[in-house]
C-alpha positions in Angstrom: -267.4 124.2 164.4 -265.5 121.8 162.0 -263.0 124.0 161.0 -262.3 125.3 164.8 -262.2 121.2 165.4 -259.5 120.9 162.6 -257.5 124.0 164.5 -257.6 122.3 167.8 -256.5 119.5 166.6 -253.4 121.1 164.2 -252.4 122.6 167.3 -252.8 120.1 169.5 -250.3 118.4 167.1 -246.3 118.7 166.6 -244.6 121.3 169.0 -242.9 123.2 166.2 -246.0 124.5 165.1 -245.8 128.2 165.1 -245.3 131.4 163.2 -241.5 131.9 162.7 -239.3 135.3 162.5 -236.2 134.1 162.1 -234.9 137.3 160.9 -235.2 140.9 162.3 -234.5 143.8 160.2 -233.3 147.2 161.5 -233.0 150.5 159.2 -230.3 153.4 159.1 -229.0 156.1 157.5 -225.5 157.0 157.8 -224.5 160.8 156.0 -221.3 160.4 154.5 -220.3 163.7 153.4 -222.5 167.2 152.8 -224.5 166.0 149.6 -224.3 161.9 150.1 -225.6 159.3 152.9 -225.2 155.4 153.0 -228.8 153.5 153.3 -228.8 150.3 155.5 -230.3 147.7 156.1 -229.1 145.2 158.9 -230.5 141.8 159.4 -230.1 139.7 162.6 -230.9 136.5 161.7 -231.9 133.6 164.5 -229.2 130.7 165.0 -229.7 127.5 162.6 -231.4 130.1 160.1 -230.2 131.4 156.8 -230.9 134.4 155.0 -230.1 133.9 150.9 -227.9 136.3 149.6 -229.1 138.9 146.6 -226.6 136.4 144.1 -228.0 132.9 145.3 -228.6 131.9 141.3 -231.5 129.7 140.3 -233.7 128.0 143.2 -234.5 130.2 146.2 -235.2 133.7 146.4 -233.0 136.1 146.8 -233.1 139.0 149.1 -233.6 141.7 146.8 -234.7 146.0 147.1 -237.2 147.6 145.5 -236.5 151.8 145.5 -239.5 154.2 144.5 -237.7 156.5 143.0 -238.2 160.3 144.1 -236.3 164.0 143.4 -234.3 163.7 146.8 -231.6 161.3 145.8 -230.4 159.3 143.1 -228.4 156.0 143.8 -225.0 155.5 143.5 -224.2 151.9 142.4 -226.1 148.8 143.6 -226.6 147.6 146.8 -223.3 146.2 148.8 -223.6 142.7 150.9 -221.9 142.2 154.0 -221.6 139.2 156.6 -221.5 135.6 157.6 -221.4 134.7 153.9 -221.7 130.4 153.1 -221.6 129.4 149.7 -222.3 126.0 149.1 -223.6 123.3 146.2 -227.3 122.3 146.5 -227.5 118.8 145.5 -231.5 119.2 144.5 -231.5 122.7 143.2 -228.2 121.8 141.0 -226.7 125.2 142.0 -224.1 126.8 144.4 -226.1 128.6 147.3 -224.8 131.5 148.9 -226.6 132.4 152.2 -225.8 134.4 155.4 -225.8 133.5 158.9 -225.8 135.3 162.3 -226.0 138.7 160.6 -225.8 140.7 157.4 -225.6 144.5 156.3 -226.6 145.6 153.2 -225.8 149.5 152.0 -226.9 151.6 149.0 -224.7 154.8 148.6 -227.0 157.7 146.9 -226.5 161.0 146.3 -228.5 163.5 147.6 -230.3 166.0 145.9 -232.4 168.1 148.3 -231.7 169.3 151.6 -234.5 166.4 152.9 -233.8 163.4 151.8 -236.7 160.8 151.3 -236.5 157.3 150.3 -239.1 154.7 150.4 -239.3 151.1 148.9 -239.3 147.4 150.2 -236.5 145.1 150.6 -237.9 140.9 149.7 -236.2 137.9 151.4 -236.4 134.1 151.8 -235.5 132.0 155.3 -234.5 128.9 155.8 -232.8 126.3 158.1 -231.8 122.4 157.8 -235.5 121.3 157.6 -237.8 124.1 157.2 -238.2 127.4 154.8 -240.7 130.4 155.7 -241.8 131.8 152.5 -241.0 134.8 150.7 -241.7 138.5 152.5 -241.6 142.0 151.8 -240.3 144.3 154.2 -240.9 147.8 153.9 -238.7 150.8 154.7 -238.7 154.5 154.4 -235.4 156.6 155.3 -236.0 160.1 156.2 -233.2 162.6 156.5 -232.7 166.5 156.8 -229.2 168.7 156.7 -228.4 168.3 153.5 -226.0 170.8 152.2 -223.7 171.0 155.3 -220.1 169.6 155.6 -221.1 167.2 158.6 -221.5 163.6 159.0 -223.8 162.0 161.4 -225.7 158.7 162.0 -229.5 158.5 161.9 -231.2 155.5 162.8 -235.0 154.6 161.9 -236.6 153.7 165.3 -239.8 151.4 164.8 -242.8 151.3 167.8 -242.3 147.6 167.4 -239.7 145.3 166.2 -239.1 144.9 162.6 -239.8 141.3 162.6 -240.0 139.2 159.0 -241.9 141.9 157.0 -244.3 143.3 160.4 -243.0 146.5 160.0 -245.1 149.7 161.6 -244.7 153.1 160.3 -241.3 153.9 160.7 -240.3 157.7 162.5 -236.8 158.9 162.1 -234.7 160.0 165.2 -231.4 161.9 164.7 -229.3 160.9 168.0 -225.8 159.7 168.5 -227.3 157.1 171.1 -229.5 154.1 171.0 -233.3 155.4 169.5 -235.5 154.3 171.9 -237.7 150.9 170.8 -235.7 150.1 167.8 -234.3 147.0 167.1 -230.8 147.7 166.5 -228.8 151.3 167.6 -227.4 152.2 164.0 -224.7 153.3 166.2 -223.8 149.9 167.5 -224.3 148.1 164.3 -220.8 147.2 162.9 -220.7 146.3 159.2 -219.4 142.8 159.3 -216.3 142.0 157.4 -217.0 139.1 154.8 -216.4 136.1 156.6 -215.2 132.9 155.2 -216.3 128.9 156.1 -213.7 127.1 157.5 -214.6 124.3 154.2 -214.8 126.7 151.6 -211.2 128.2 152.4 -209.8 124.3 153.1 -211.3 123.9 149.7 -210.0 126.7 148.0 -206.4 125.9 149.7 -206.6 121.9 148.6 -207.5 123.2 145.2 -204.5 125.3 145.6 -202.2 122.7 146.2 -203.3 120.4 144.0 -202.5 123.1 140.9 -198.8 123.5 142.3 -198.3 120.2 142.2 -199.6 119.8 138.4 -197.5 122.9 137.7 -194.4 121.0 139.1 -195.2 118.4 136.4 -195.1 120.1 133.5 -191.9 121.2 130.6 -191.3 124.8 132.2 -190.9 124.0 135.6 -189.6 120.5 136.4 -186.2 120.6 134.6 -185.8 124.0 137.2 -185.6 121.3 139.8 -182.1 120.2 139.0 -180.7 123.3 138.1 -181.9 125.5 141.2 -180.5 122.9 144.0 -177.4 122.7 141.9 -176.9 126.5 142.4 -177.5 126.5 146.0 -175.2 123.3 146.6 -172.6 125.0 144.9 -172.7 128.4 146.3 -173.4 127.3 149.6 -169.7 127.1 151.8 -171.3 124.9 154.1 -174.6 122.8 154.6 -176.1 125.0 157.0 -175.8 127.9 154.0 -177.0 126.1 151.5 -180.6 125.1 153.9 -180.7 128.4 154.8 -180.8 129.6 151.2 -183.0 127.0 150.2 -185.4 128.0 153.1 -185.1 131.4 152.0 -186.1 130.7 148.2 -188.8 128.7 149.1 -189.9 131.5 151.7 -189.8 133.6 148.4 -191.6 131.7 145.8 -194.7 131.7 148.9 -194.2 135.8 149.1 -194.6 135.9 145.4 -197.4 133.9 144.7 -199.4 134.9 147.6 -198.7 138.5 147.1 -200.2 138.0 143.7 -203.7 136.4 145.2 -203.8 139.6 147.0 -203.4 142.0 144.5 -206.4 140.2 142.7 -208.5 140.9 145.9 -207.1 144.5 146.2 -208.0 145.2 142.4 -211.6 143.9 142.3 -212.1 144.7 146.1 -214.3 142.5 147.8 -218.2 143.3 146.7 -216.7 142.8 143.1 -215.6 139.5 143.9 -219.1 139.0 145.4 -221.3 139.7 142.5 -218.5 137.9 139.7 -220.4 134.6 139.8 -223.6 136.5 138.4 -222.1 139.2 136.2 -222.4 138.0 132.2 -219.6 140.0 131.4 -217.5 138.7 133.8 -218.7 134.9 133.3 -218.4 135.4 129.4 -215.0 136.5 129.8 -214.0 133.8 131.9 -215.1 131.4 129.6 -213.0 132.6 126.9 -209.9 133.2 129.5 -209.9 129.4 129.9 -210.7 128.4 126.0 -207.1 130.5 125.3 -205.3 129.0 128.5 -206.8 125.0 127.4 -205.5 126.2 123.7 -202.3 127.6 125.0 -201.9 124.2 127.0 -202.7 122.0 123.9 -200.0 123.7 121.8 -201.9 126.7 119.7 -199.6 129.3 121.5 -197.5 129.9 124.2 -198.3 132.6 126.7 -195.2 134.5 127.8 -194.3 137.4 129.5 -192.5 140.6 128.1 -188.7 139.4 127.7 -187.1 142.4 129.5 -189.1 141.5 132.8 -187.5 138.2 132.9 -183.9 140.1 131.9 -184.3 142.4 134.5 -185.4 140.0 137.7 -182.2 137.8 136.2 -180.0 140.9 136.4 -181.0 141.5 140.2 -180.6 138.2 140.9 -176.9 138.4 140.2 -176.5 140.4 143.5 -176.5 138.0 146.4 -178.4 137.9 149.9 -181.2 137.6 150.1 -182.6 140.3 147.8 -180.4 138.4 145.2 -182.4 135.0 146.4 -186.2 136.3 146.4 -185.4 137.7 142.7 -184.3 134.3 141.6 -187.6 132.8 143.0 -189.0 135.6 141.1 -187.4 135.1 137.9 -188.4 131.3 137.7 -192.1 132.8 138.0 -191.5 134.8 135.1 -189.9 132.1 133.5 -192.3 129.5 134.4 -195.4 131.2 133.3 -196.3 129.8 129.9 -196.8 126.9 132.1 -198.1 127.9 135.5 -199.8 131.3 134.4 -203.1 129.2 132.9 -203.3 127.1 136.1 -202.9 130.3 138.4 -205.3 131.9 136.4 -207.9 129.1 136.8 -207.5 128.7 140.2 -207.8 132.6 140.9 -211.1 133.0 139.1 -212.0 130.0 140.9 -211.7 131.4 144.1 -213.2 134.8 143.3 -216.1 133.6 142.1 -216.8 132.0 145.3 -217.2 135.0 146.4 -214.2 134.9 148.8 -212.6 137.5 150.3 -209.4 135.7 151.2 -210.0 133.0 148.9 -207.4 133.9 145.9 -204.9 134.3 148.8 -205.4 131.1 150.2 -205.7 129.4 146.9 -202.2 130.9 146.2 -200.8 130.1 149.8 -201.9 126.0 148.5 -200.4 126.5 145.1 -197.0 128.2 146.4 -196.3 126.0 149.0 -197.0 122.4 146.6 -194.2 124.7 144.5 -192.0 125.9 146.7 -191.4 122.6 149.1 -190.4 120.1 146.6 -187.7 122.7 145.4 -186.7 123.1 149.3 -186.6 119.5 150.5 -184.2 118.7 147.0 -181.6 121.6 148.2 -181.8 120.4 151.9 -181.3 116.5 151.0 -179.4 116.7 147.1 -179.2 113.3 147.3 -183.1 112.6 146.7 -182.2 114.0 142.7 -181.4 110.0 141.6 -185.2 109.0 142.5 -186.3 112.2 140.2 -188.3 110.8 136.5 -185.7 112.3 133.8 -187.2 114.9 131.5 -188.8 113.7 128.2 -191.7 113.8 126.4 -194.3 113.0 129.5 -193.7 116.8 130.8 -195.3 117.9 127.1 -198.2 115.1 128.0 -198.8 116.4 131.5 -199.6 120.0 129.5 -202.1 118.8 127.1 -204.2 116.4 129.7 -204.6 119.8 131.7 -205.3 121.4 128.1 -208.4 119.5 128.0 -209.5 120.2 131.6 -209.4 124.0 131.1 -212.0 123.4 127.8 -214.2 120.8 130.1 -213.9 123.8 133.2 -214.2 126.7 130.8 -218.1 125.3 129.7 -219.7 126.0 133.3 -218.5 129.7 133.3 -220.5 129.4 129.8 -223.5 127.7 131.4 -223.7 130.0 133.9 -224.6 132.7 131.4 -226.9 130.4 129.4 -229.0 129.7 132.8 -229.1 132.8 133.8 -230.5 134.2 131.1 -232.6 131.5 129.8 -231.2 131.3 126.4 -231.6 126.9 126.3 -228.3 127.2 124.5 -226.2 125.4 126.3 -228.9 122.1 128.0 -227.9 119.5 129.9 -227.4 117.7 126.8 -225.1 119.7 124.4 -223.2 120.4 127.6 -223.1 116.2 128.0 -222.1 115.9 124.5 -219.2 118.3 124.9 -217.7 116.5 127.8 -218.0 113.6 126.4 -215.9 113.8 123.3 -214.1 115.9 125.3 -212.9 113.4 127.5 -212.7 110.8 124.7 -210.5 112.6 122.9 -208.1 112.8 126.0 -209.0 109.1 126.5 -207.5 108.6 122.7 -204.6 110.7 123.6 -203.3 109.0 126.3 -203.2 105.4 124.5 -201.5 107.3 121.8 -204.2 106.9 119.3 -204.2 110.8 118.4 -201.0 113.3 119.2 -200.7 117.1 118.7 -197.9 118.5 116.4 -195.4 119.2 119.6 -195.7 115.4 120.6 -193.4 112.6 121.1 -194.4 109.3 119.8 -196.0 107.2 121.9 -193.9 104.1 121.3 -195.4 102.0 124.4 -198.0 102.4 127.6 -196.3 103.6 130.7 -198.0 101.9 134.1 -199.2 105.9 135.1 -200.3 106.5 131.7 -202.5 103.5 131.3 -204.1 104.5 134.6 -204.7 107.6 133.6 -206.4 106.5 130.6 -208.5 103.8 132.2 -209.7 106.9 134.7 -210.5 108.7 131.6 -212.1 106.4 129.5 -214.2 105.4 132.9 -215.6 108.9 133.2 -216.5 109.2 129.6 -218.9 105.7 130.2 -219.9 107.4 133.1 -221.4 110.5 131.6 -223.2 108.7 128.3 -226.0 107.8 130.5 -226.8 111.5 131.3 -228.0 111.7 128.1 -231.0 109.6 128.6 -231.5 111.4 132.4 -229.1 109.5 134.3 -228.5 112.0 137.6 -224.7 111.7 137.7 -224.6 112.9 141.1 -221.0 112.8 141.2 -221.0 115.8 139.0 -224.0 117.4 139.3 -222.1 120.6 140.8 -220.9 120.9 137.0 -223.9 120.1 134.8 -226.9 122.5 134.1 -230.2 121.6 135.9 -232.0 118.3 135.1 -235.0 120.4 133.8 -232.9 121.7 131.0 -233.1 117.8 129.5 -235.0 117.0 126.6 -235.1 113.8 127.0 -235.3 112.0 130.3 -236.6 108.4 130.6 -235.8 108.5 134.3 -238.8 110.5 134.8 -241.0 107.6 132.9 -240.7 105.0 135.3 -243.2 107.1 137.4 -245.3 108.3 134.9 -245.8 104.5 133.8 -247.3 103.5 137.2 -250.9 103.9 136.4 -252.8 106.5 138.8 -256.4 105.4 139.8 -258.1 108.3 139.7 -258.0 111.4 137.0 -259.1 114.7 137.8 -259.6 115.6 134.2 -263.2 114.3 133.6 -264.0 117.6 131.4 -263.3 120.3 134.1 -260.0 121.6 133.4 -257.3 121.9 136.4 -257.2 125.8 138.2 -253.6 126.8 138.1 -253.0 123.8 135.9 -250.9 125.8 133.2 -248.7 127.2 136.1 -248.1 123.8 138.0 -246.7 120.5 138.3 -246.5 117.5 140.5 -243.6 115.5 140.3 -242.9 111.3 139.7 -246.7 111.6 137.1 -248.7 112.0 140.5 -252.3 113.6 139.6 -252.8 116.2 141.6 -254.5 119.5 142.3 -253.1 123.3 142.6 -256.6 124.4 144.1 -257.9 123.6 147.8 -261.6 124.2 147.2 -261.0 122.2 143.7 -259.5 119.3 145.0 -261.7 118.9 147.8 -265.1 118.6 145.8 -262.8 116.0 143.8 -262.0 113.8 147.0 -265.7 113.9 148.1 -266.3 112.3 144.7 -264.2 109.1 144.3 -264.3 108.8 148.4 -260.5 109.4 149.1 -258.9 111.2 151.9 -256.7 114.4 150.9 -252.7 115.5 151.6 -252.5 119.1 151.4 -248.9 120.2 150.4 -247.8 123.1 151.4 -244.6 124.2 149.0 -242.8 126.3 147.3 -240.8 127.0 143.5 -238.1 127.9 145.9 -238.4 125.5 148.8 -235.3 123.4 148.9 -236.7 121.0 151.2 -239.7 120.3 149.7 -237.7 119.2 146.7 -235.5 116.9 149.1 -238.6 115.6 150.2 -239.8 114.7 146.9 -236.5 113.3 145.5 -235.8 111.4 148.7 -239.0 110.4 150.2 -241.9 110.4 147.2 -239.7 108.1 144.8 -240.0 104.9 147.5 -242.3 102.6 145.9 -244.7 102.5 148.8 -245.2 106.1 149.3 -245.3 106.9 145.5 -248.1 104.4 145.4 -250.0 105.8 148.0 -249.7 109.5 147.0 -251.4 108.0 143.6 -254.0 105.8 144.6 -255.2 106.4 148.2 -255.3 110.2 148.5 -256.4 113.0 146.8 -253.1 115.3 146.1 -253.5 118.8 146.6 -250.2 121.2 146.3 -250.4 124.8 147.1 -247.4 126.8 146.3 -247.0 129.4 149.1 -244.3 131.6 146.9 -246.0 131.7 144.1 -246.1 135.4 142.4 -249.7 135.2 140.0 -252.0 137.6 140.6 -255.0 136.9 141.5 -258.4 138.3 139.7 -258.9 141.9 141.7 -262.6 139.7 143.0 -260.6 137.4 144.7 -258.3 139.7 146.2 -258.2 140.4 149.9 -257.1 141.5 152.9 -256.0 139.4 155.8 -257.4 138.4 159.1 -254.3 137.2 160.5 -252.4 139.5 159.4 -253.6 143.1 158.0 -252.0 142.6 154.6 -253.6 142.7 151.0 -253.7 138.9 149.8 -253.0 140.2 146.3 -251.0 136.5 144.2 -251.4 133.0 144.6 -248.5 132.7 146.8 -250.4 135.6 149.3 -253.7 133.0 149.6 -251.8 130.2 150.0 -249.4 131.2 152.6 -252.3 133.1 154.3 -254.1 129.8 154.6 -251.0 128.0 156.0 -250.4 131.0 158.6 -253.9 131.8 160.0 -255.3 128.4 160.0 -251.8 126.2 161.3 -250.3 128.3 162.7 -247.5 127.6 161.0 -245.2 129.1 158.0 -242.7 126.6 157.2 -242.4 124.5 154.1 -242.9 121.4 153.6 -245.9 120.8 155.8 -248.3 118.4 154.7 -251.3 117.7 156.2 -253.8 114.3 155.9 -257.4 115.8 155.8 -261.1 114.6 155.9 -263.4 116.3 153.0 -264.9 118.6 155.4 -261.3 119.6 156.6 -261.1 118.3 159.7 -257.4 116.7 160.4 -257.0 113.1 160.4 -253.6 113.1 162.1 -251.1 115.2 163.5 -249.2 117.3 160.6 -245.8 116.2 159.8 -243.0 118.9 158.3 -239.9 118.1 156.4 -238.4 114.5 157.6 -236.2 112.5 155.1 -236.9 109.3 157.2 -239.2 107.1 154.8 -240.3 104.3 157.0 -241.9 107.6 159.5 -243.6 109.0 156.4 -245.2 106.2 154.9 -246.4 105.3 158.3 -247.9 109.0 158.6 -249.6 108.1 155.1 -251.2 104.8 156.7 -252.1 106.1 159.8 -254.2 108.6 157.8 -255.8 106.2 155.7 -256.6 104.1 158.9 -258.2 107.6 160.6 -260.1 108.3 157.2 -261.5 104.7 157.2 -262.6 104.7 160.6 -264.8 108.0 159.9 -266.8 106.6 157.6 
């Protein structure tokens, strides 16, 4: 009766409360020629929702297959990602997210073997939207397929008796028909694979970042002096001003052609699913990271990066011809020319933007960087007279090339603690990786205030106004990053530094543990899940329901039940946002009894304690399964965080509250409870 009581009154409380399927899968197979067939998998995900891509990094869980393997087929490749694709920095996991919207397609080519072709497995995927995450689910699929053999081609389409809804997937039948199966989800017939779309912000981005290079490469030795030289040539082979803009027009036209035309041969080469799975590839991270080490060395003065002679000889010699095919090779042979200088900040910029996993984004990055190069040579042709105002050449040029020398090293050490996370090798913490930009930036402090100078350098005889700026920024930063090395957060550049649980030493995290906790669970009988768990800010808490209500009975105290997740986003805002205030954080200590029940959690539990649901027909088989069972059949409910205030017989003190970042609602949700729990005594 108590428990029915607590239901009533969970569903008597916030509207939201309610099972969510936010995503709907569909299942097809596609025969692409007499012995091959194309396995997919669409998703249709609900508006405001997100489905995590299969390369999201560290934090949530990525959507991921699982193929039983069998003598019909044998896969070719991995599986291809298609869609609405976002990728964007997570200030609380420390990573960049890449998630889908609207819809996604995901493919596995395989060869087949027999004429029937069989393939069975499970696909597993994490939801989430602005305020709420369901946990992780496991869909299961079977493509069946006869015909093998024959040179025809065909679309099958596996046609469920209900919808494929968030892992409630019936026994799925297989219908071979050109039209819509009847009572599937999707026709495989009218499910177009999406073309990798791009955020309006990410391709701004990518285009500011662009820009931003061209105009550093306009600063530097192999470029500027061109400046003078190239409007000359147009002023004087021009018979009237009209010409000479027109030329001018026309070579900056060209240098845009070139340079964009480039971007899109790097797309062309890797092809757009390469360029999707580049920011978790250790081959391709590793060899990043030593790309930029030999372009910061190049830029510091080791070597000089140049291309074969006889290219440069040979886009001169056409240049000599006149028109316009005479003008777009001059633009071409001042790329050539130019490259020592500009090739190292292309090259950044271009692995920058594939990375992102960007379709168009090394031709927009190159569209930004062309245009900051090619309009400053346009405008001096058009107005000649703007010349006088131009810096003279000197030794700054050579100082502009070694400043960017030590931003390559300082870029080149995330590609290398990329690798290092991902494979758990703790070589590269948040420390070492501190350390490094900190005498990194030092050092280019020191060099700017001519206190150190490279072989190739000019004395520094006096502080220009630009260069003492410049130093002051740099000397700034380096202040700014020694506190990281006692925990500081360093938000500003968070989006560069490995995860604050890769520091050894943190005393941010002891100004919670010092707040002394009234009660301590560890009176001889040892924690369940203890080893696996742990609450956050030095509250004392419990990772068992049962557990931690015979401990509240005890000392008298009312219980939070905290329904989370490793992978829950939210629940980590919440904790970072909300828990830290003073009043909460004392409240979570001393006037409940903490209890935190990870819904995602993959340890198995002992084959006595394993189960099969009530709610909903599955095997309750980890820690995760019992958990998020619980949250499911009793709240109704499936979205992390929800925290619910409870009496020791379970009955619910106040309506449940989900994720809210508003601290004056929650600690007032925490007194309200306390007020219930008093009055029930």
């Amino acid at each position: 009766m108590k428990r029915l009581l607590f239901l009533l009154l969970l569903l008597a409380g916030p509207a939201q409360a309610q099972i969510l399927t936010p995503v709907k899968w569909s299942f097809s197979v596609e025969k692409t020629g007499p012995d091959e067939a194309l396995l997919k998998a669409t998703a249709k995900i609900d508006k405001t929702w997100h489905l995590y891509s299969q390369f999201v990094g560290e934090g949530p869980i990525p959507t991921s297959f699982n193929f039983e393997a069998h003598p019909s087929y044998k896969k070719i490749g991995t599986v291809v990602e298609k869609g609405n694709l976002s990728d964007v920095f997570d200030p609380v996991f420390e990573v960049q997210l890449k998630y889908f919207s609207d819809q996604a397609t995901f493919t596995q080519k395989v060869k087949v073997l027999q004429p029937r072709l069989v393939v069975k497995g499970y696909l597993e995927f994490m939801a989430c939207d602005d305020h709420q995450c369901i946990p992780p689910e496991e869909v299961p699929f079977e493509y069946i397929e006869t015909g093998f053999g024959k040179a025809q081609t065909g679309t099958t389409a596996v046609d469920s008796t209900t919808a494929i809804d968030s892992g409630l997937v019936t026994e799925a039948a297989v219908t071979e028909t050109p039209a819509e199966p009847e009572g599937a989800t999707v026709s495989a017939t009218k499910v177009e694979d999406p073309t990798t779309a791009e955020t309006p912000s990410s391709l701004w981005a990518i285009f500011i970042a662009g820009f931003l290079g061209g105009l550093l490469a306009l600063l530097t030795p192999c470029v500027f002096p061109m400046i003078p030289m190239t409007v000359s040539f147009f002023t004087k082979q021009s018979s009237n001003r009209t010409q000479g803009i027109f030329k001018a027009l026309s070579y900056g036209l060209s240098i845009v052609v070139i340079y964009v035309g480039l971007g899109m041969l790097v797309t062309l080469l890797f092809g757009a699913d390469a360029l999707n799975a580049l920011a978790s590839n250790i081959v391709f991270n590793l060899a990043f990271f030593v790309l930029l080490v030999v372009f910061g060395a190049s830029f510091l003065g080791a070597f000089e990066i140049t291309l074969p002679s006889s290219w440069v000889n040979k886009a001169d010699q056409q240049s000599d011809k006149g028109g316009m095919i005479g003008i777009f090779f001059m633009a071409f042979t001042l790329a050539l020319v130019s490259f020592s200088c500009t090739g190292p900040i292309i090259g950044t910029l271009l692995v920058q933007a594939a990375v992102g996993s960007n379709y168009l984004g090394p031709a927009i990055g190159m569209i930004g960087f062309s245009l900051a190069l090619a309009i400053p040579f346009t405008l001096f042709a058009i107005f000649p007279g703007w010349l006088k105002s131009l810096p003279k050449s000197g030794g700054w040029l050579n100082s502009v090339k070694v400043v960017l020398g030590f931003l390559e090293l300082a870029f080149a050490l995330k590609f290398l603690s990329n690798v290092d996370l991902a494979y758990h090798w703790g070589i590269l913490d948040r420390e070492v990786f501190l350390v490094l930009w900190i005498s990194l930036f030092l050092l280019l402090s020191l060099y700017l205030i001519g206190v150190i100078r490279f072989s190739h350098d000019s004395p520094v005889q006096f502080l220009s106004i630009p260069r003492l700026f410049f130093a002051v920024a740099a000397f700034s930063f380096t202040f700014y990053l020694i506190p990281g090395l006692w925990g500081a957060p360093l938000k500003s550049v968070n989006a560069f530094l490995p995860p604050m649980a890769t520091q050894d030493f943190d005393l941010s995290a002891a100004q919670y543990n010092n707040e002394p906790a009234t009660h301590n669970p560890a009176s001889g009988e040892a924690k369940k899940y203890g080893d696996l768990f742990h609450c956050p800010h030095g509250i004392d808490c419990f990772f068992d329901l049962e557990q931690g209500l015979a401990y509240a009975k005890k000392v008298n105290k009312p219980v939070m039940v905290d329904f989370t997740g490793h992978s829950c986003v939210n629940c980590r805002k919440m904790e970072a946002s909300v828990w830290v205030d003073p009043t909460v954080l004392r409240m979570l200590k001393n006037d409940y009894v903490l209890i935190s029940l990870y819904v995602d959690d993959k340890t198995d539990l002992p084959a006595e304690e394993q189960y099969v649901s009530r709610f909903s027909g599955k095997k309750v088989k980890t820690v995760g399964n019992k958990w998020s069972d619980l949250q499911a059949s009793t709240f109704n409910i499936n979205s992390q965080p929800y925290y619910v205030l409870m009496n020791h017989d379970q009955t619910a003190l106040v309506p449940p509250q989900a994720f809210n970042l508003d601290i004056a609602n929650y600690t007032d949700f925490l007194k309200s409870g306390l007020e219930a729990f008093k009055e029930k005594q």
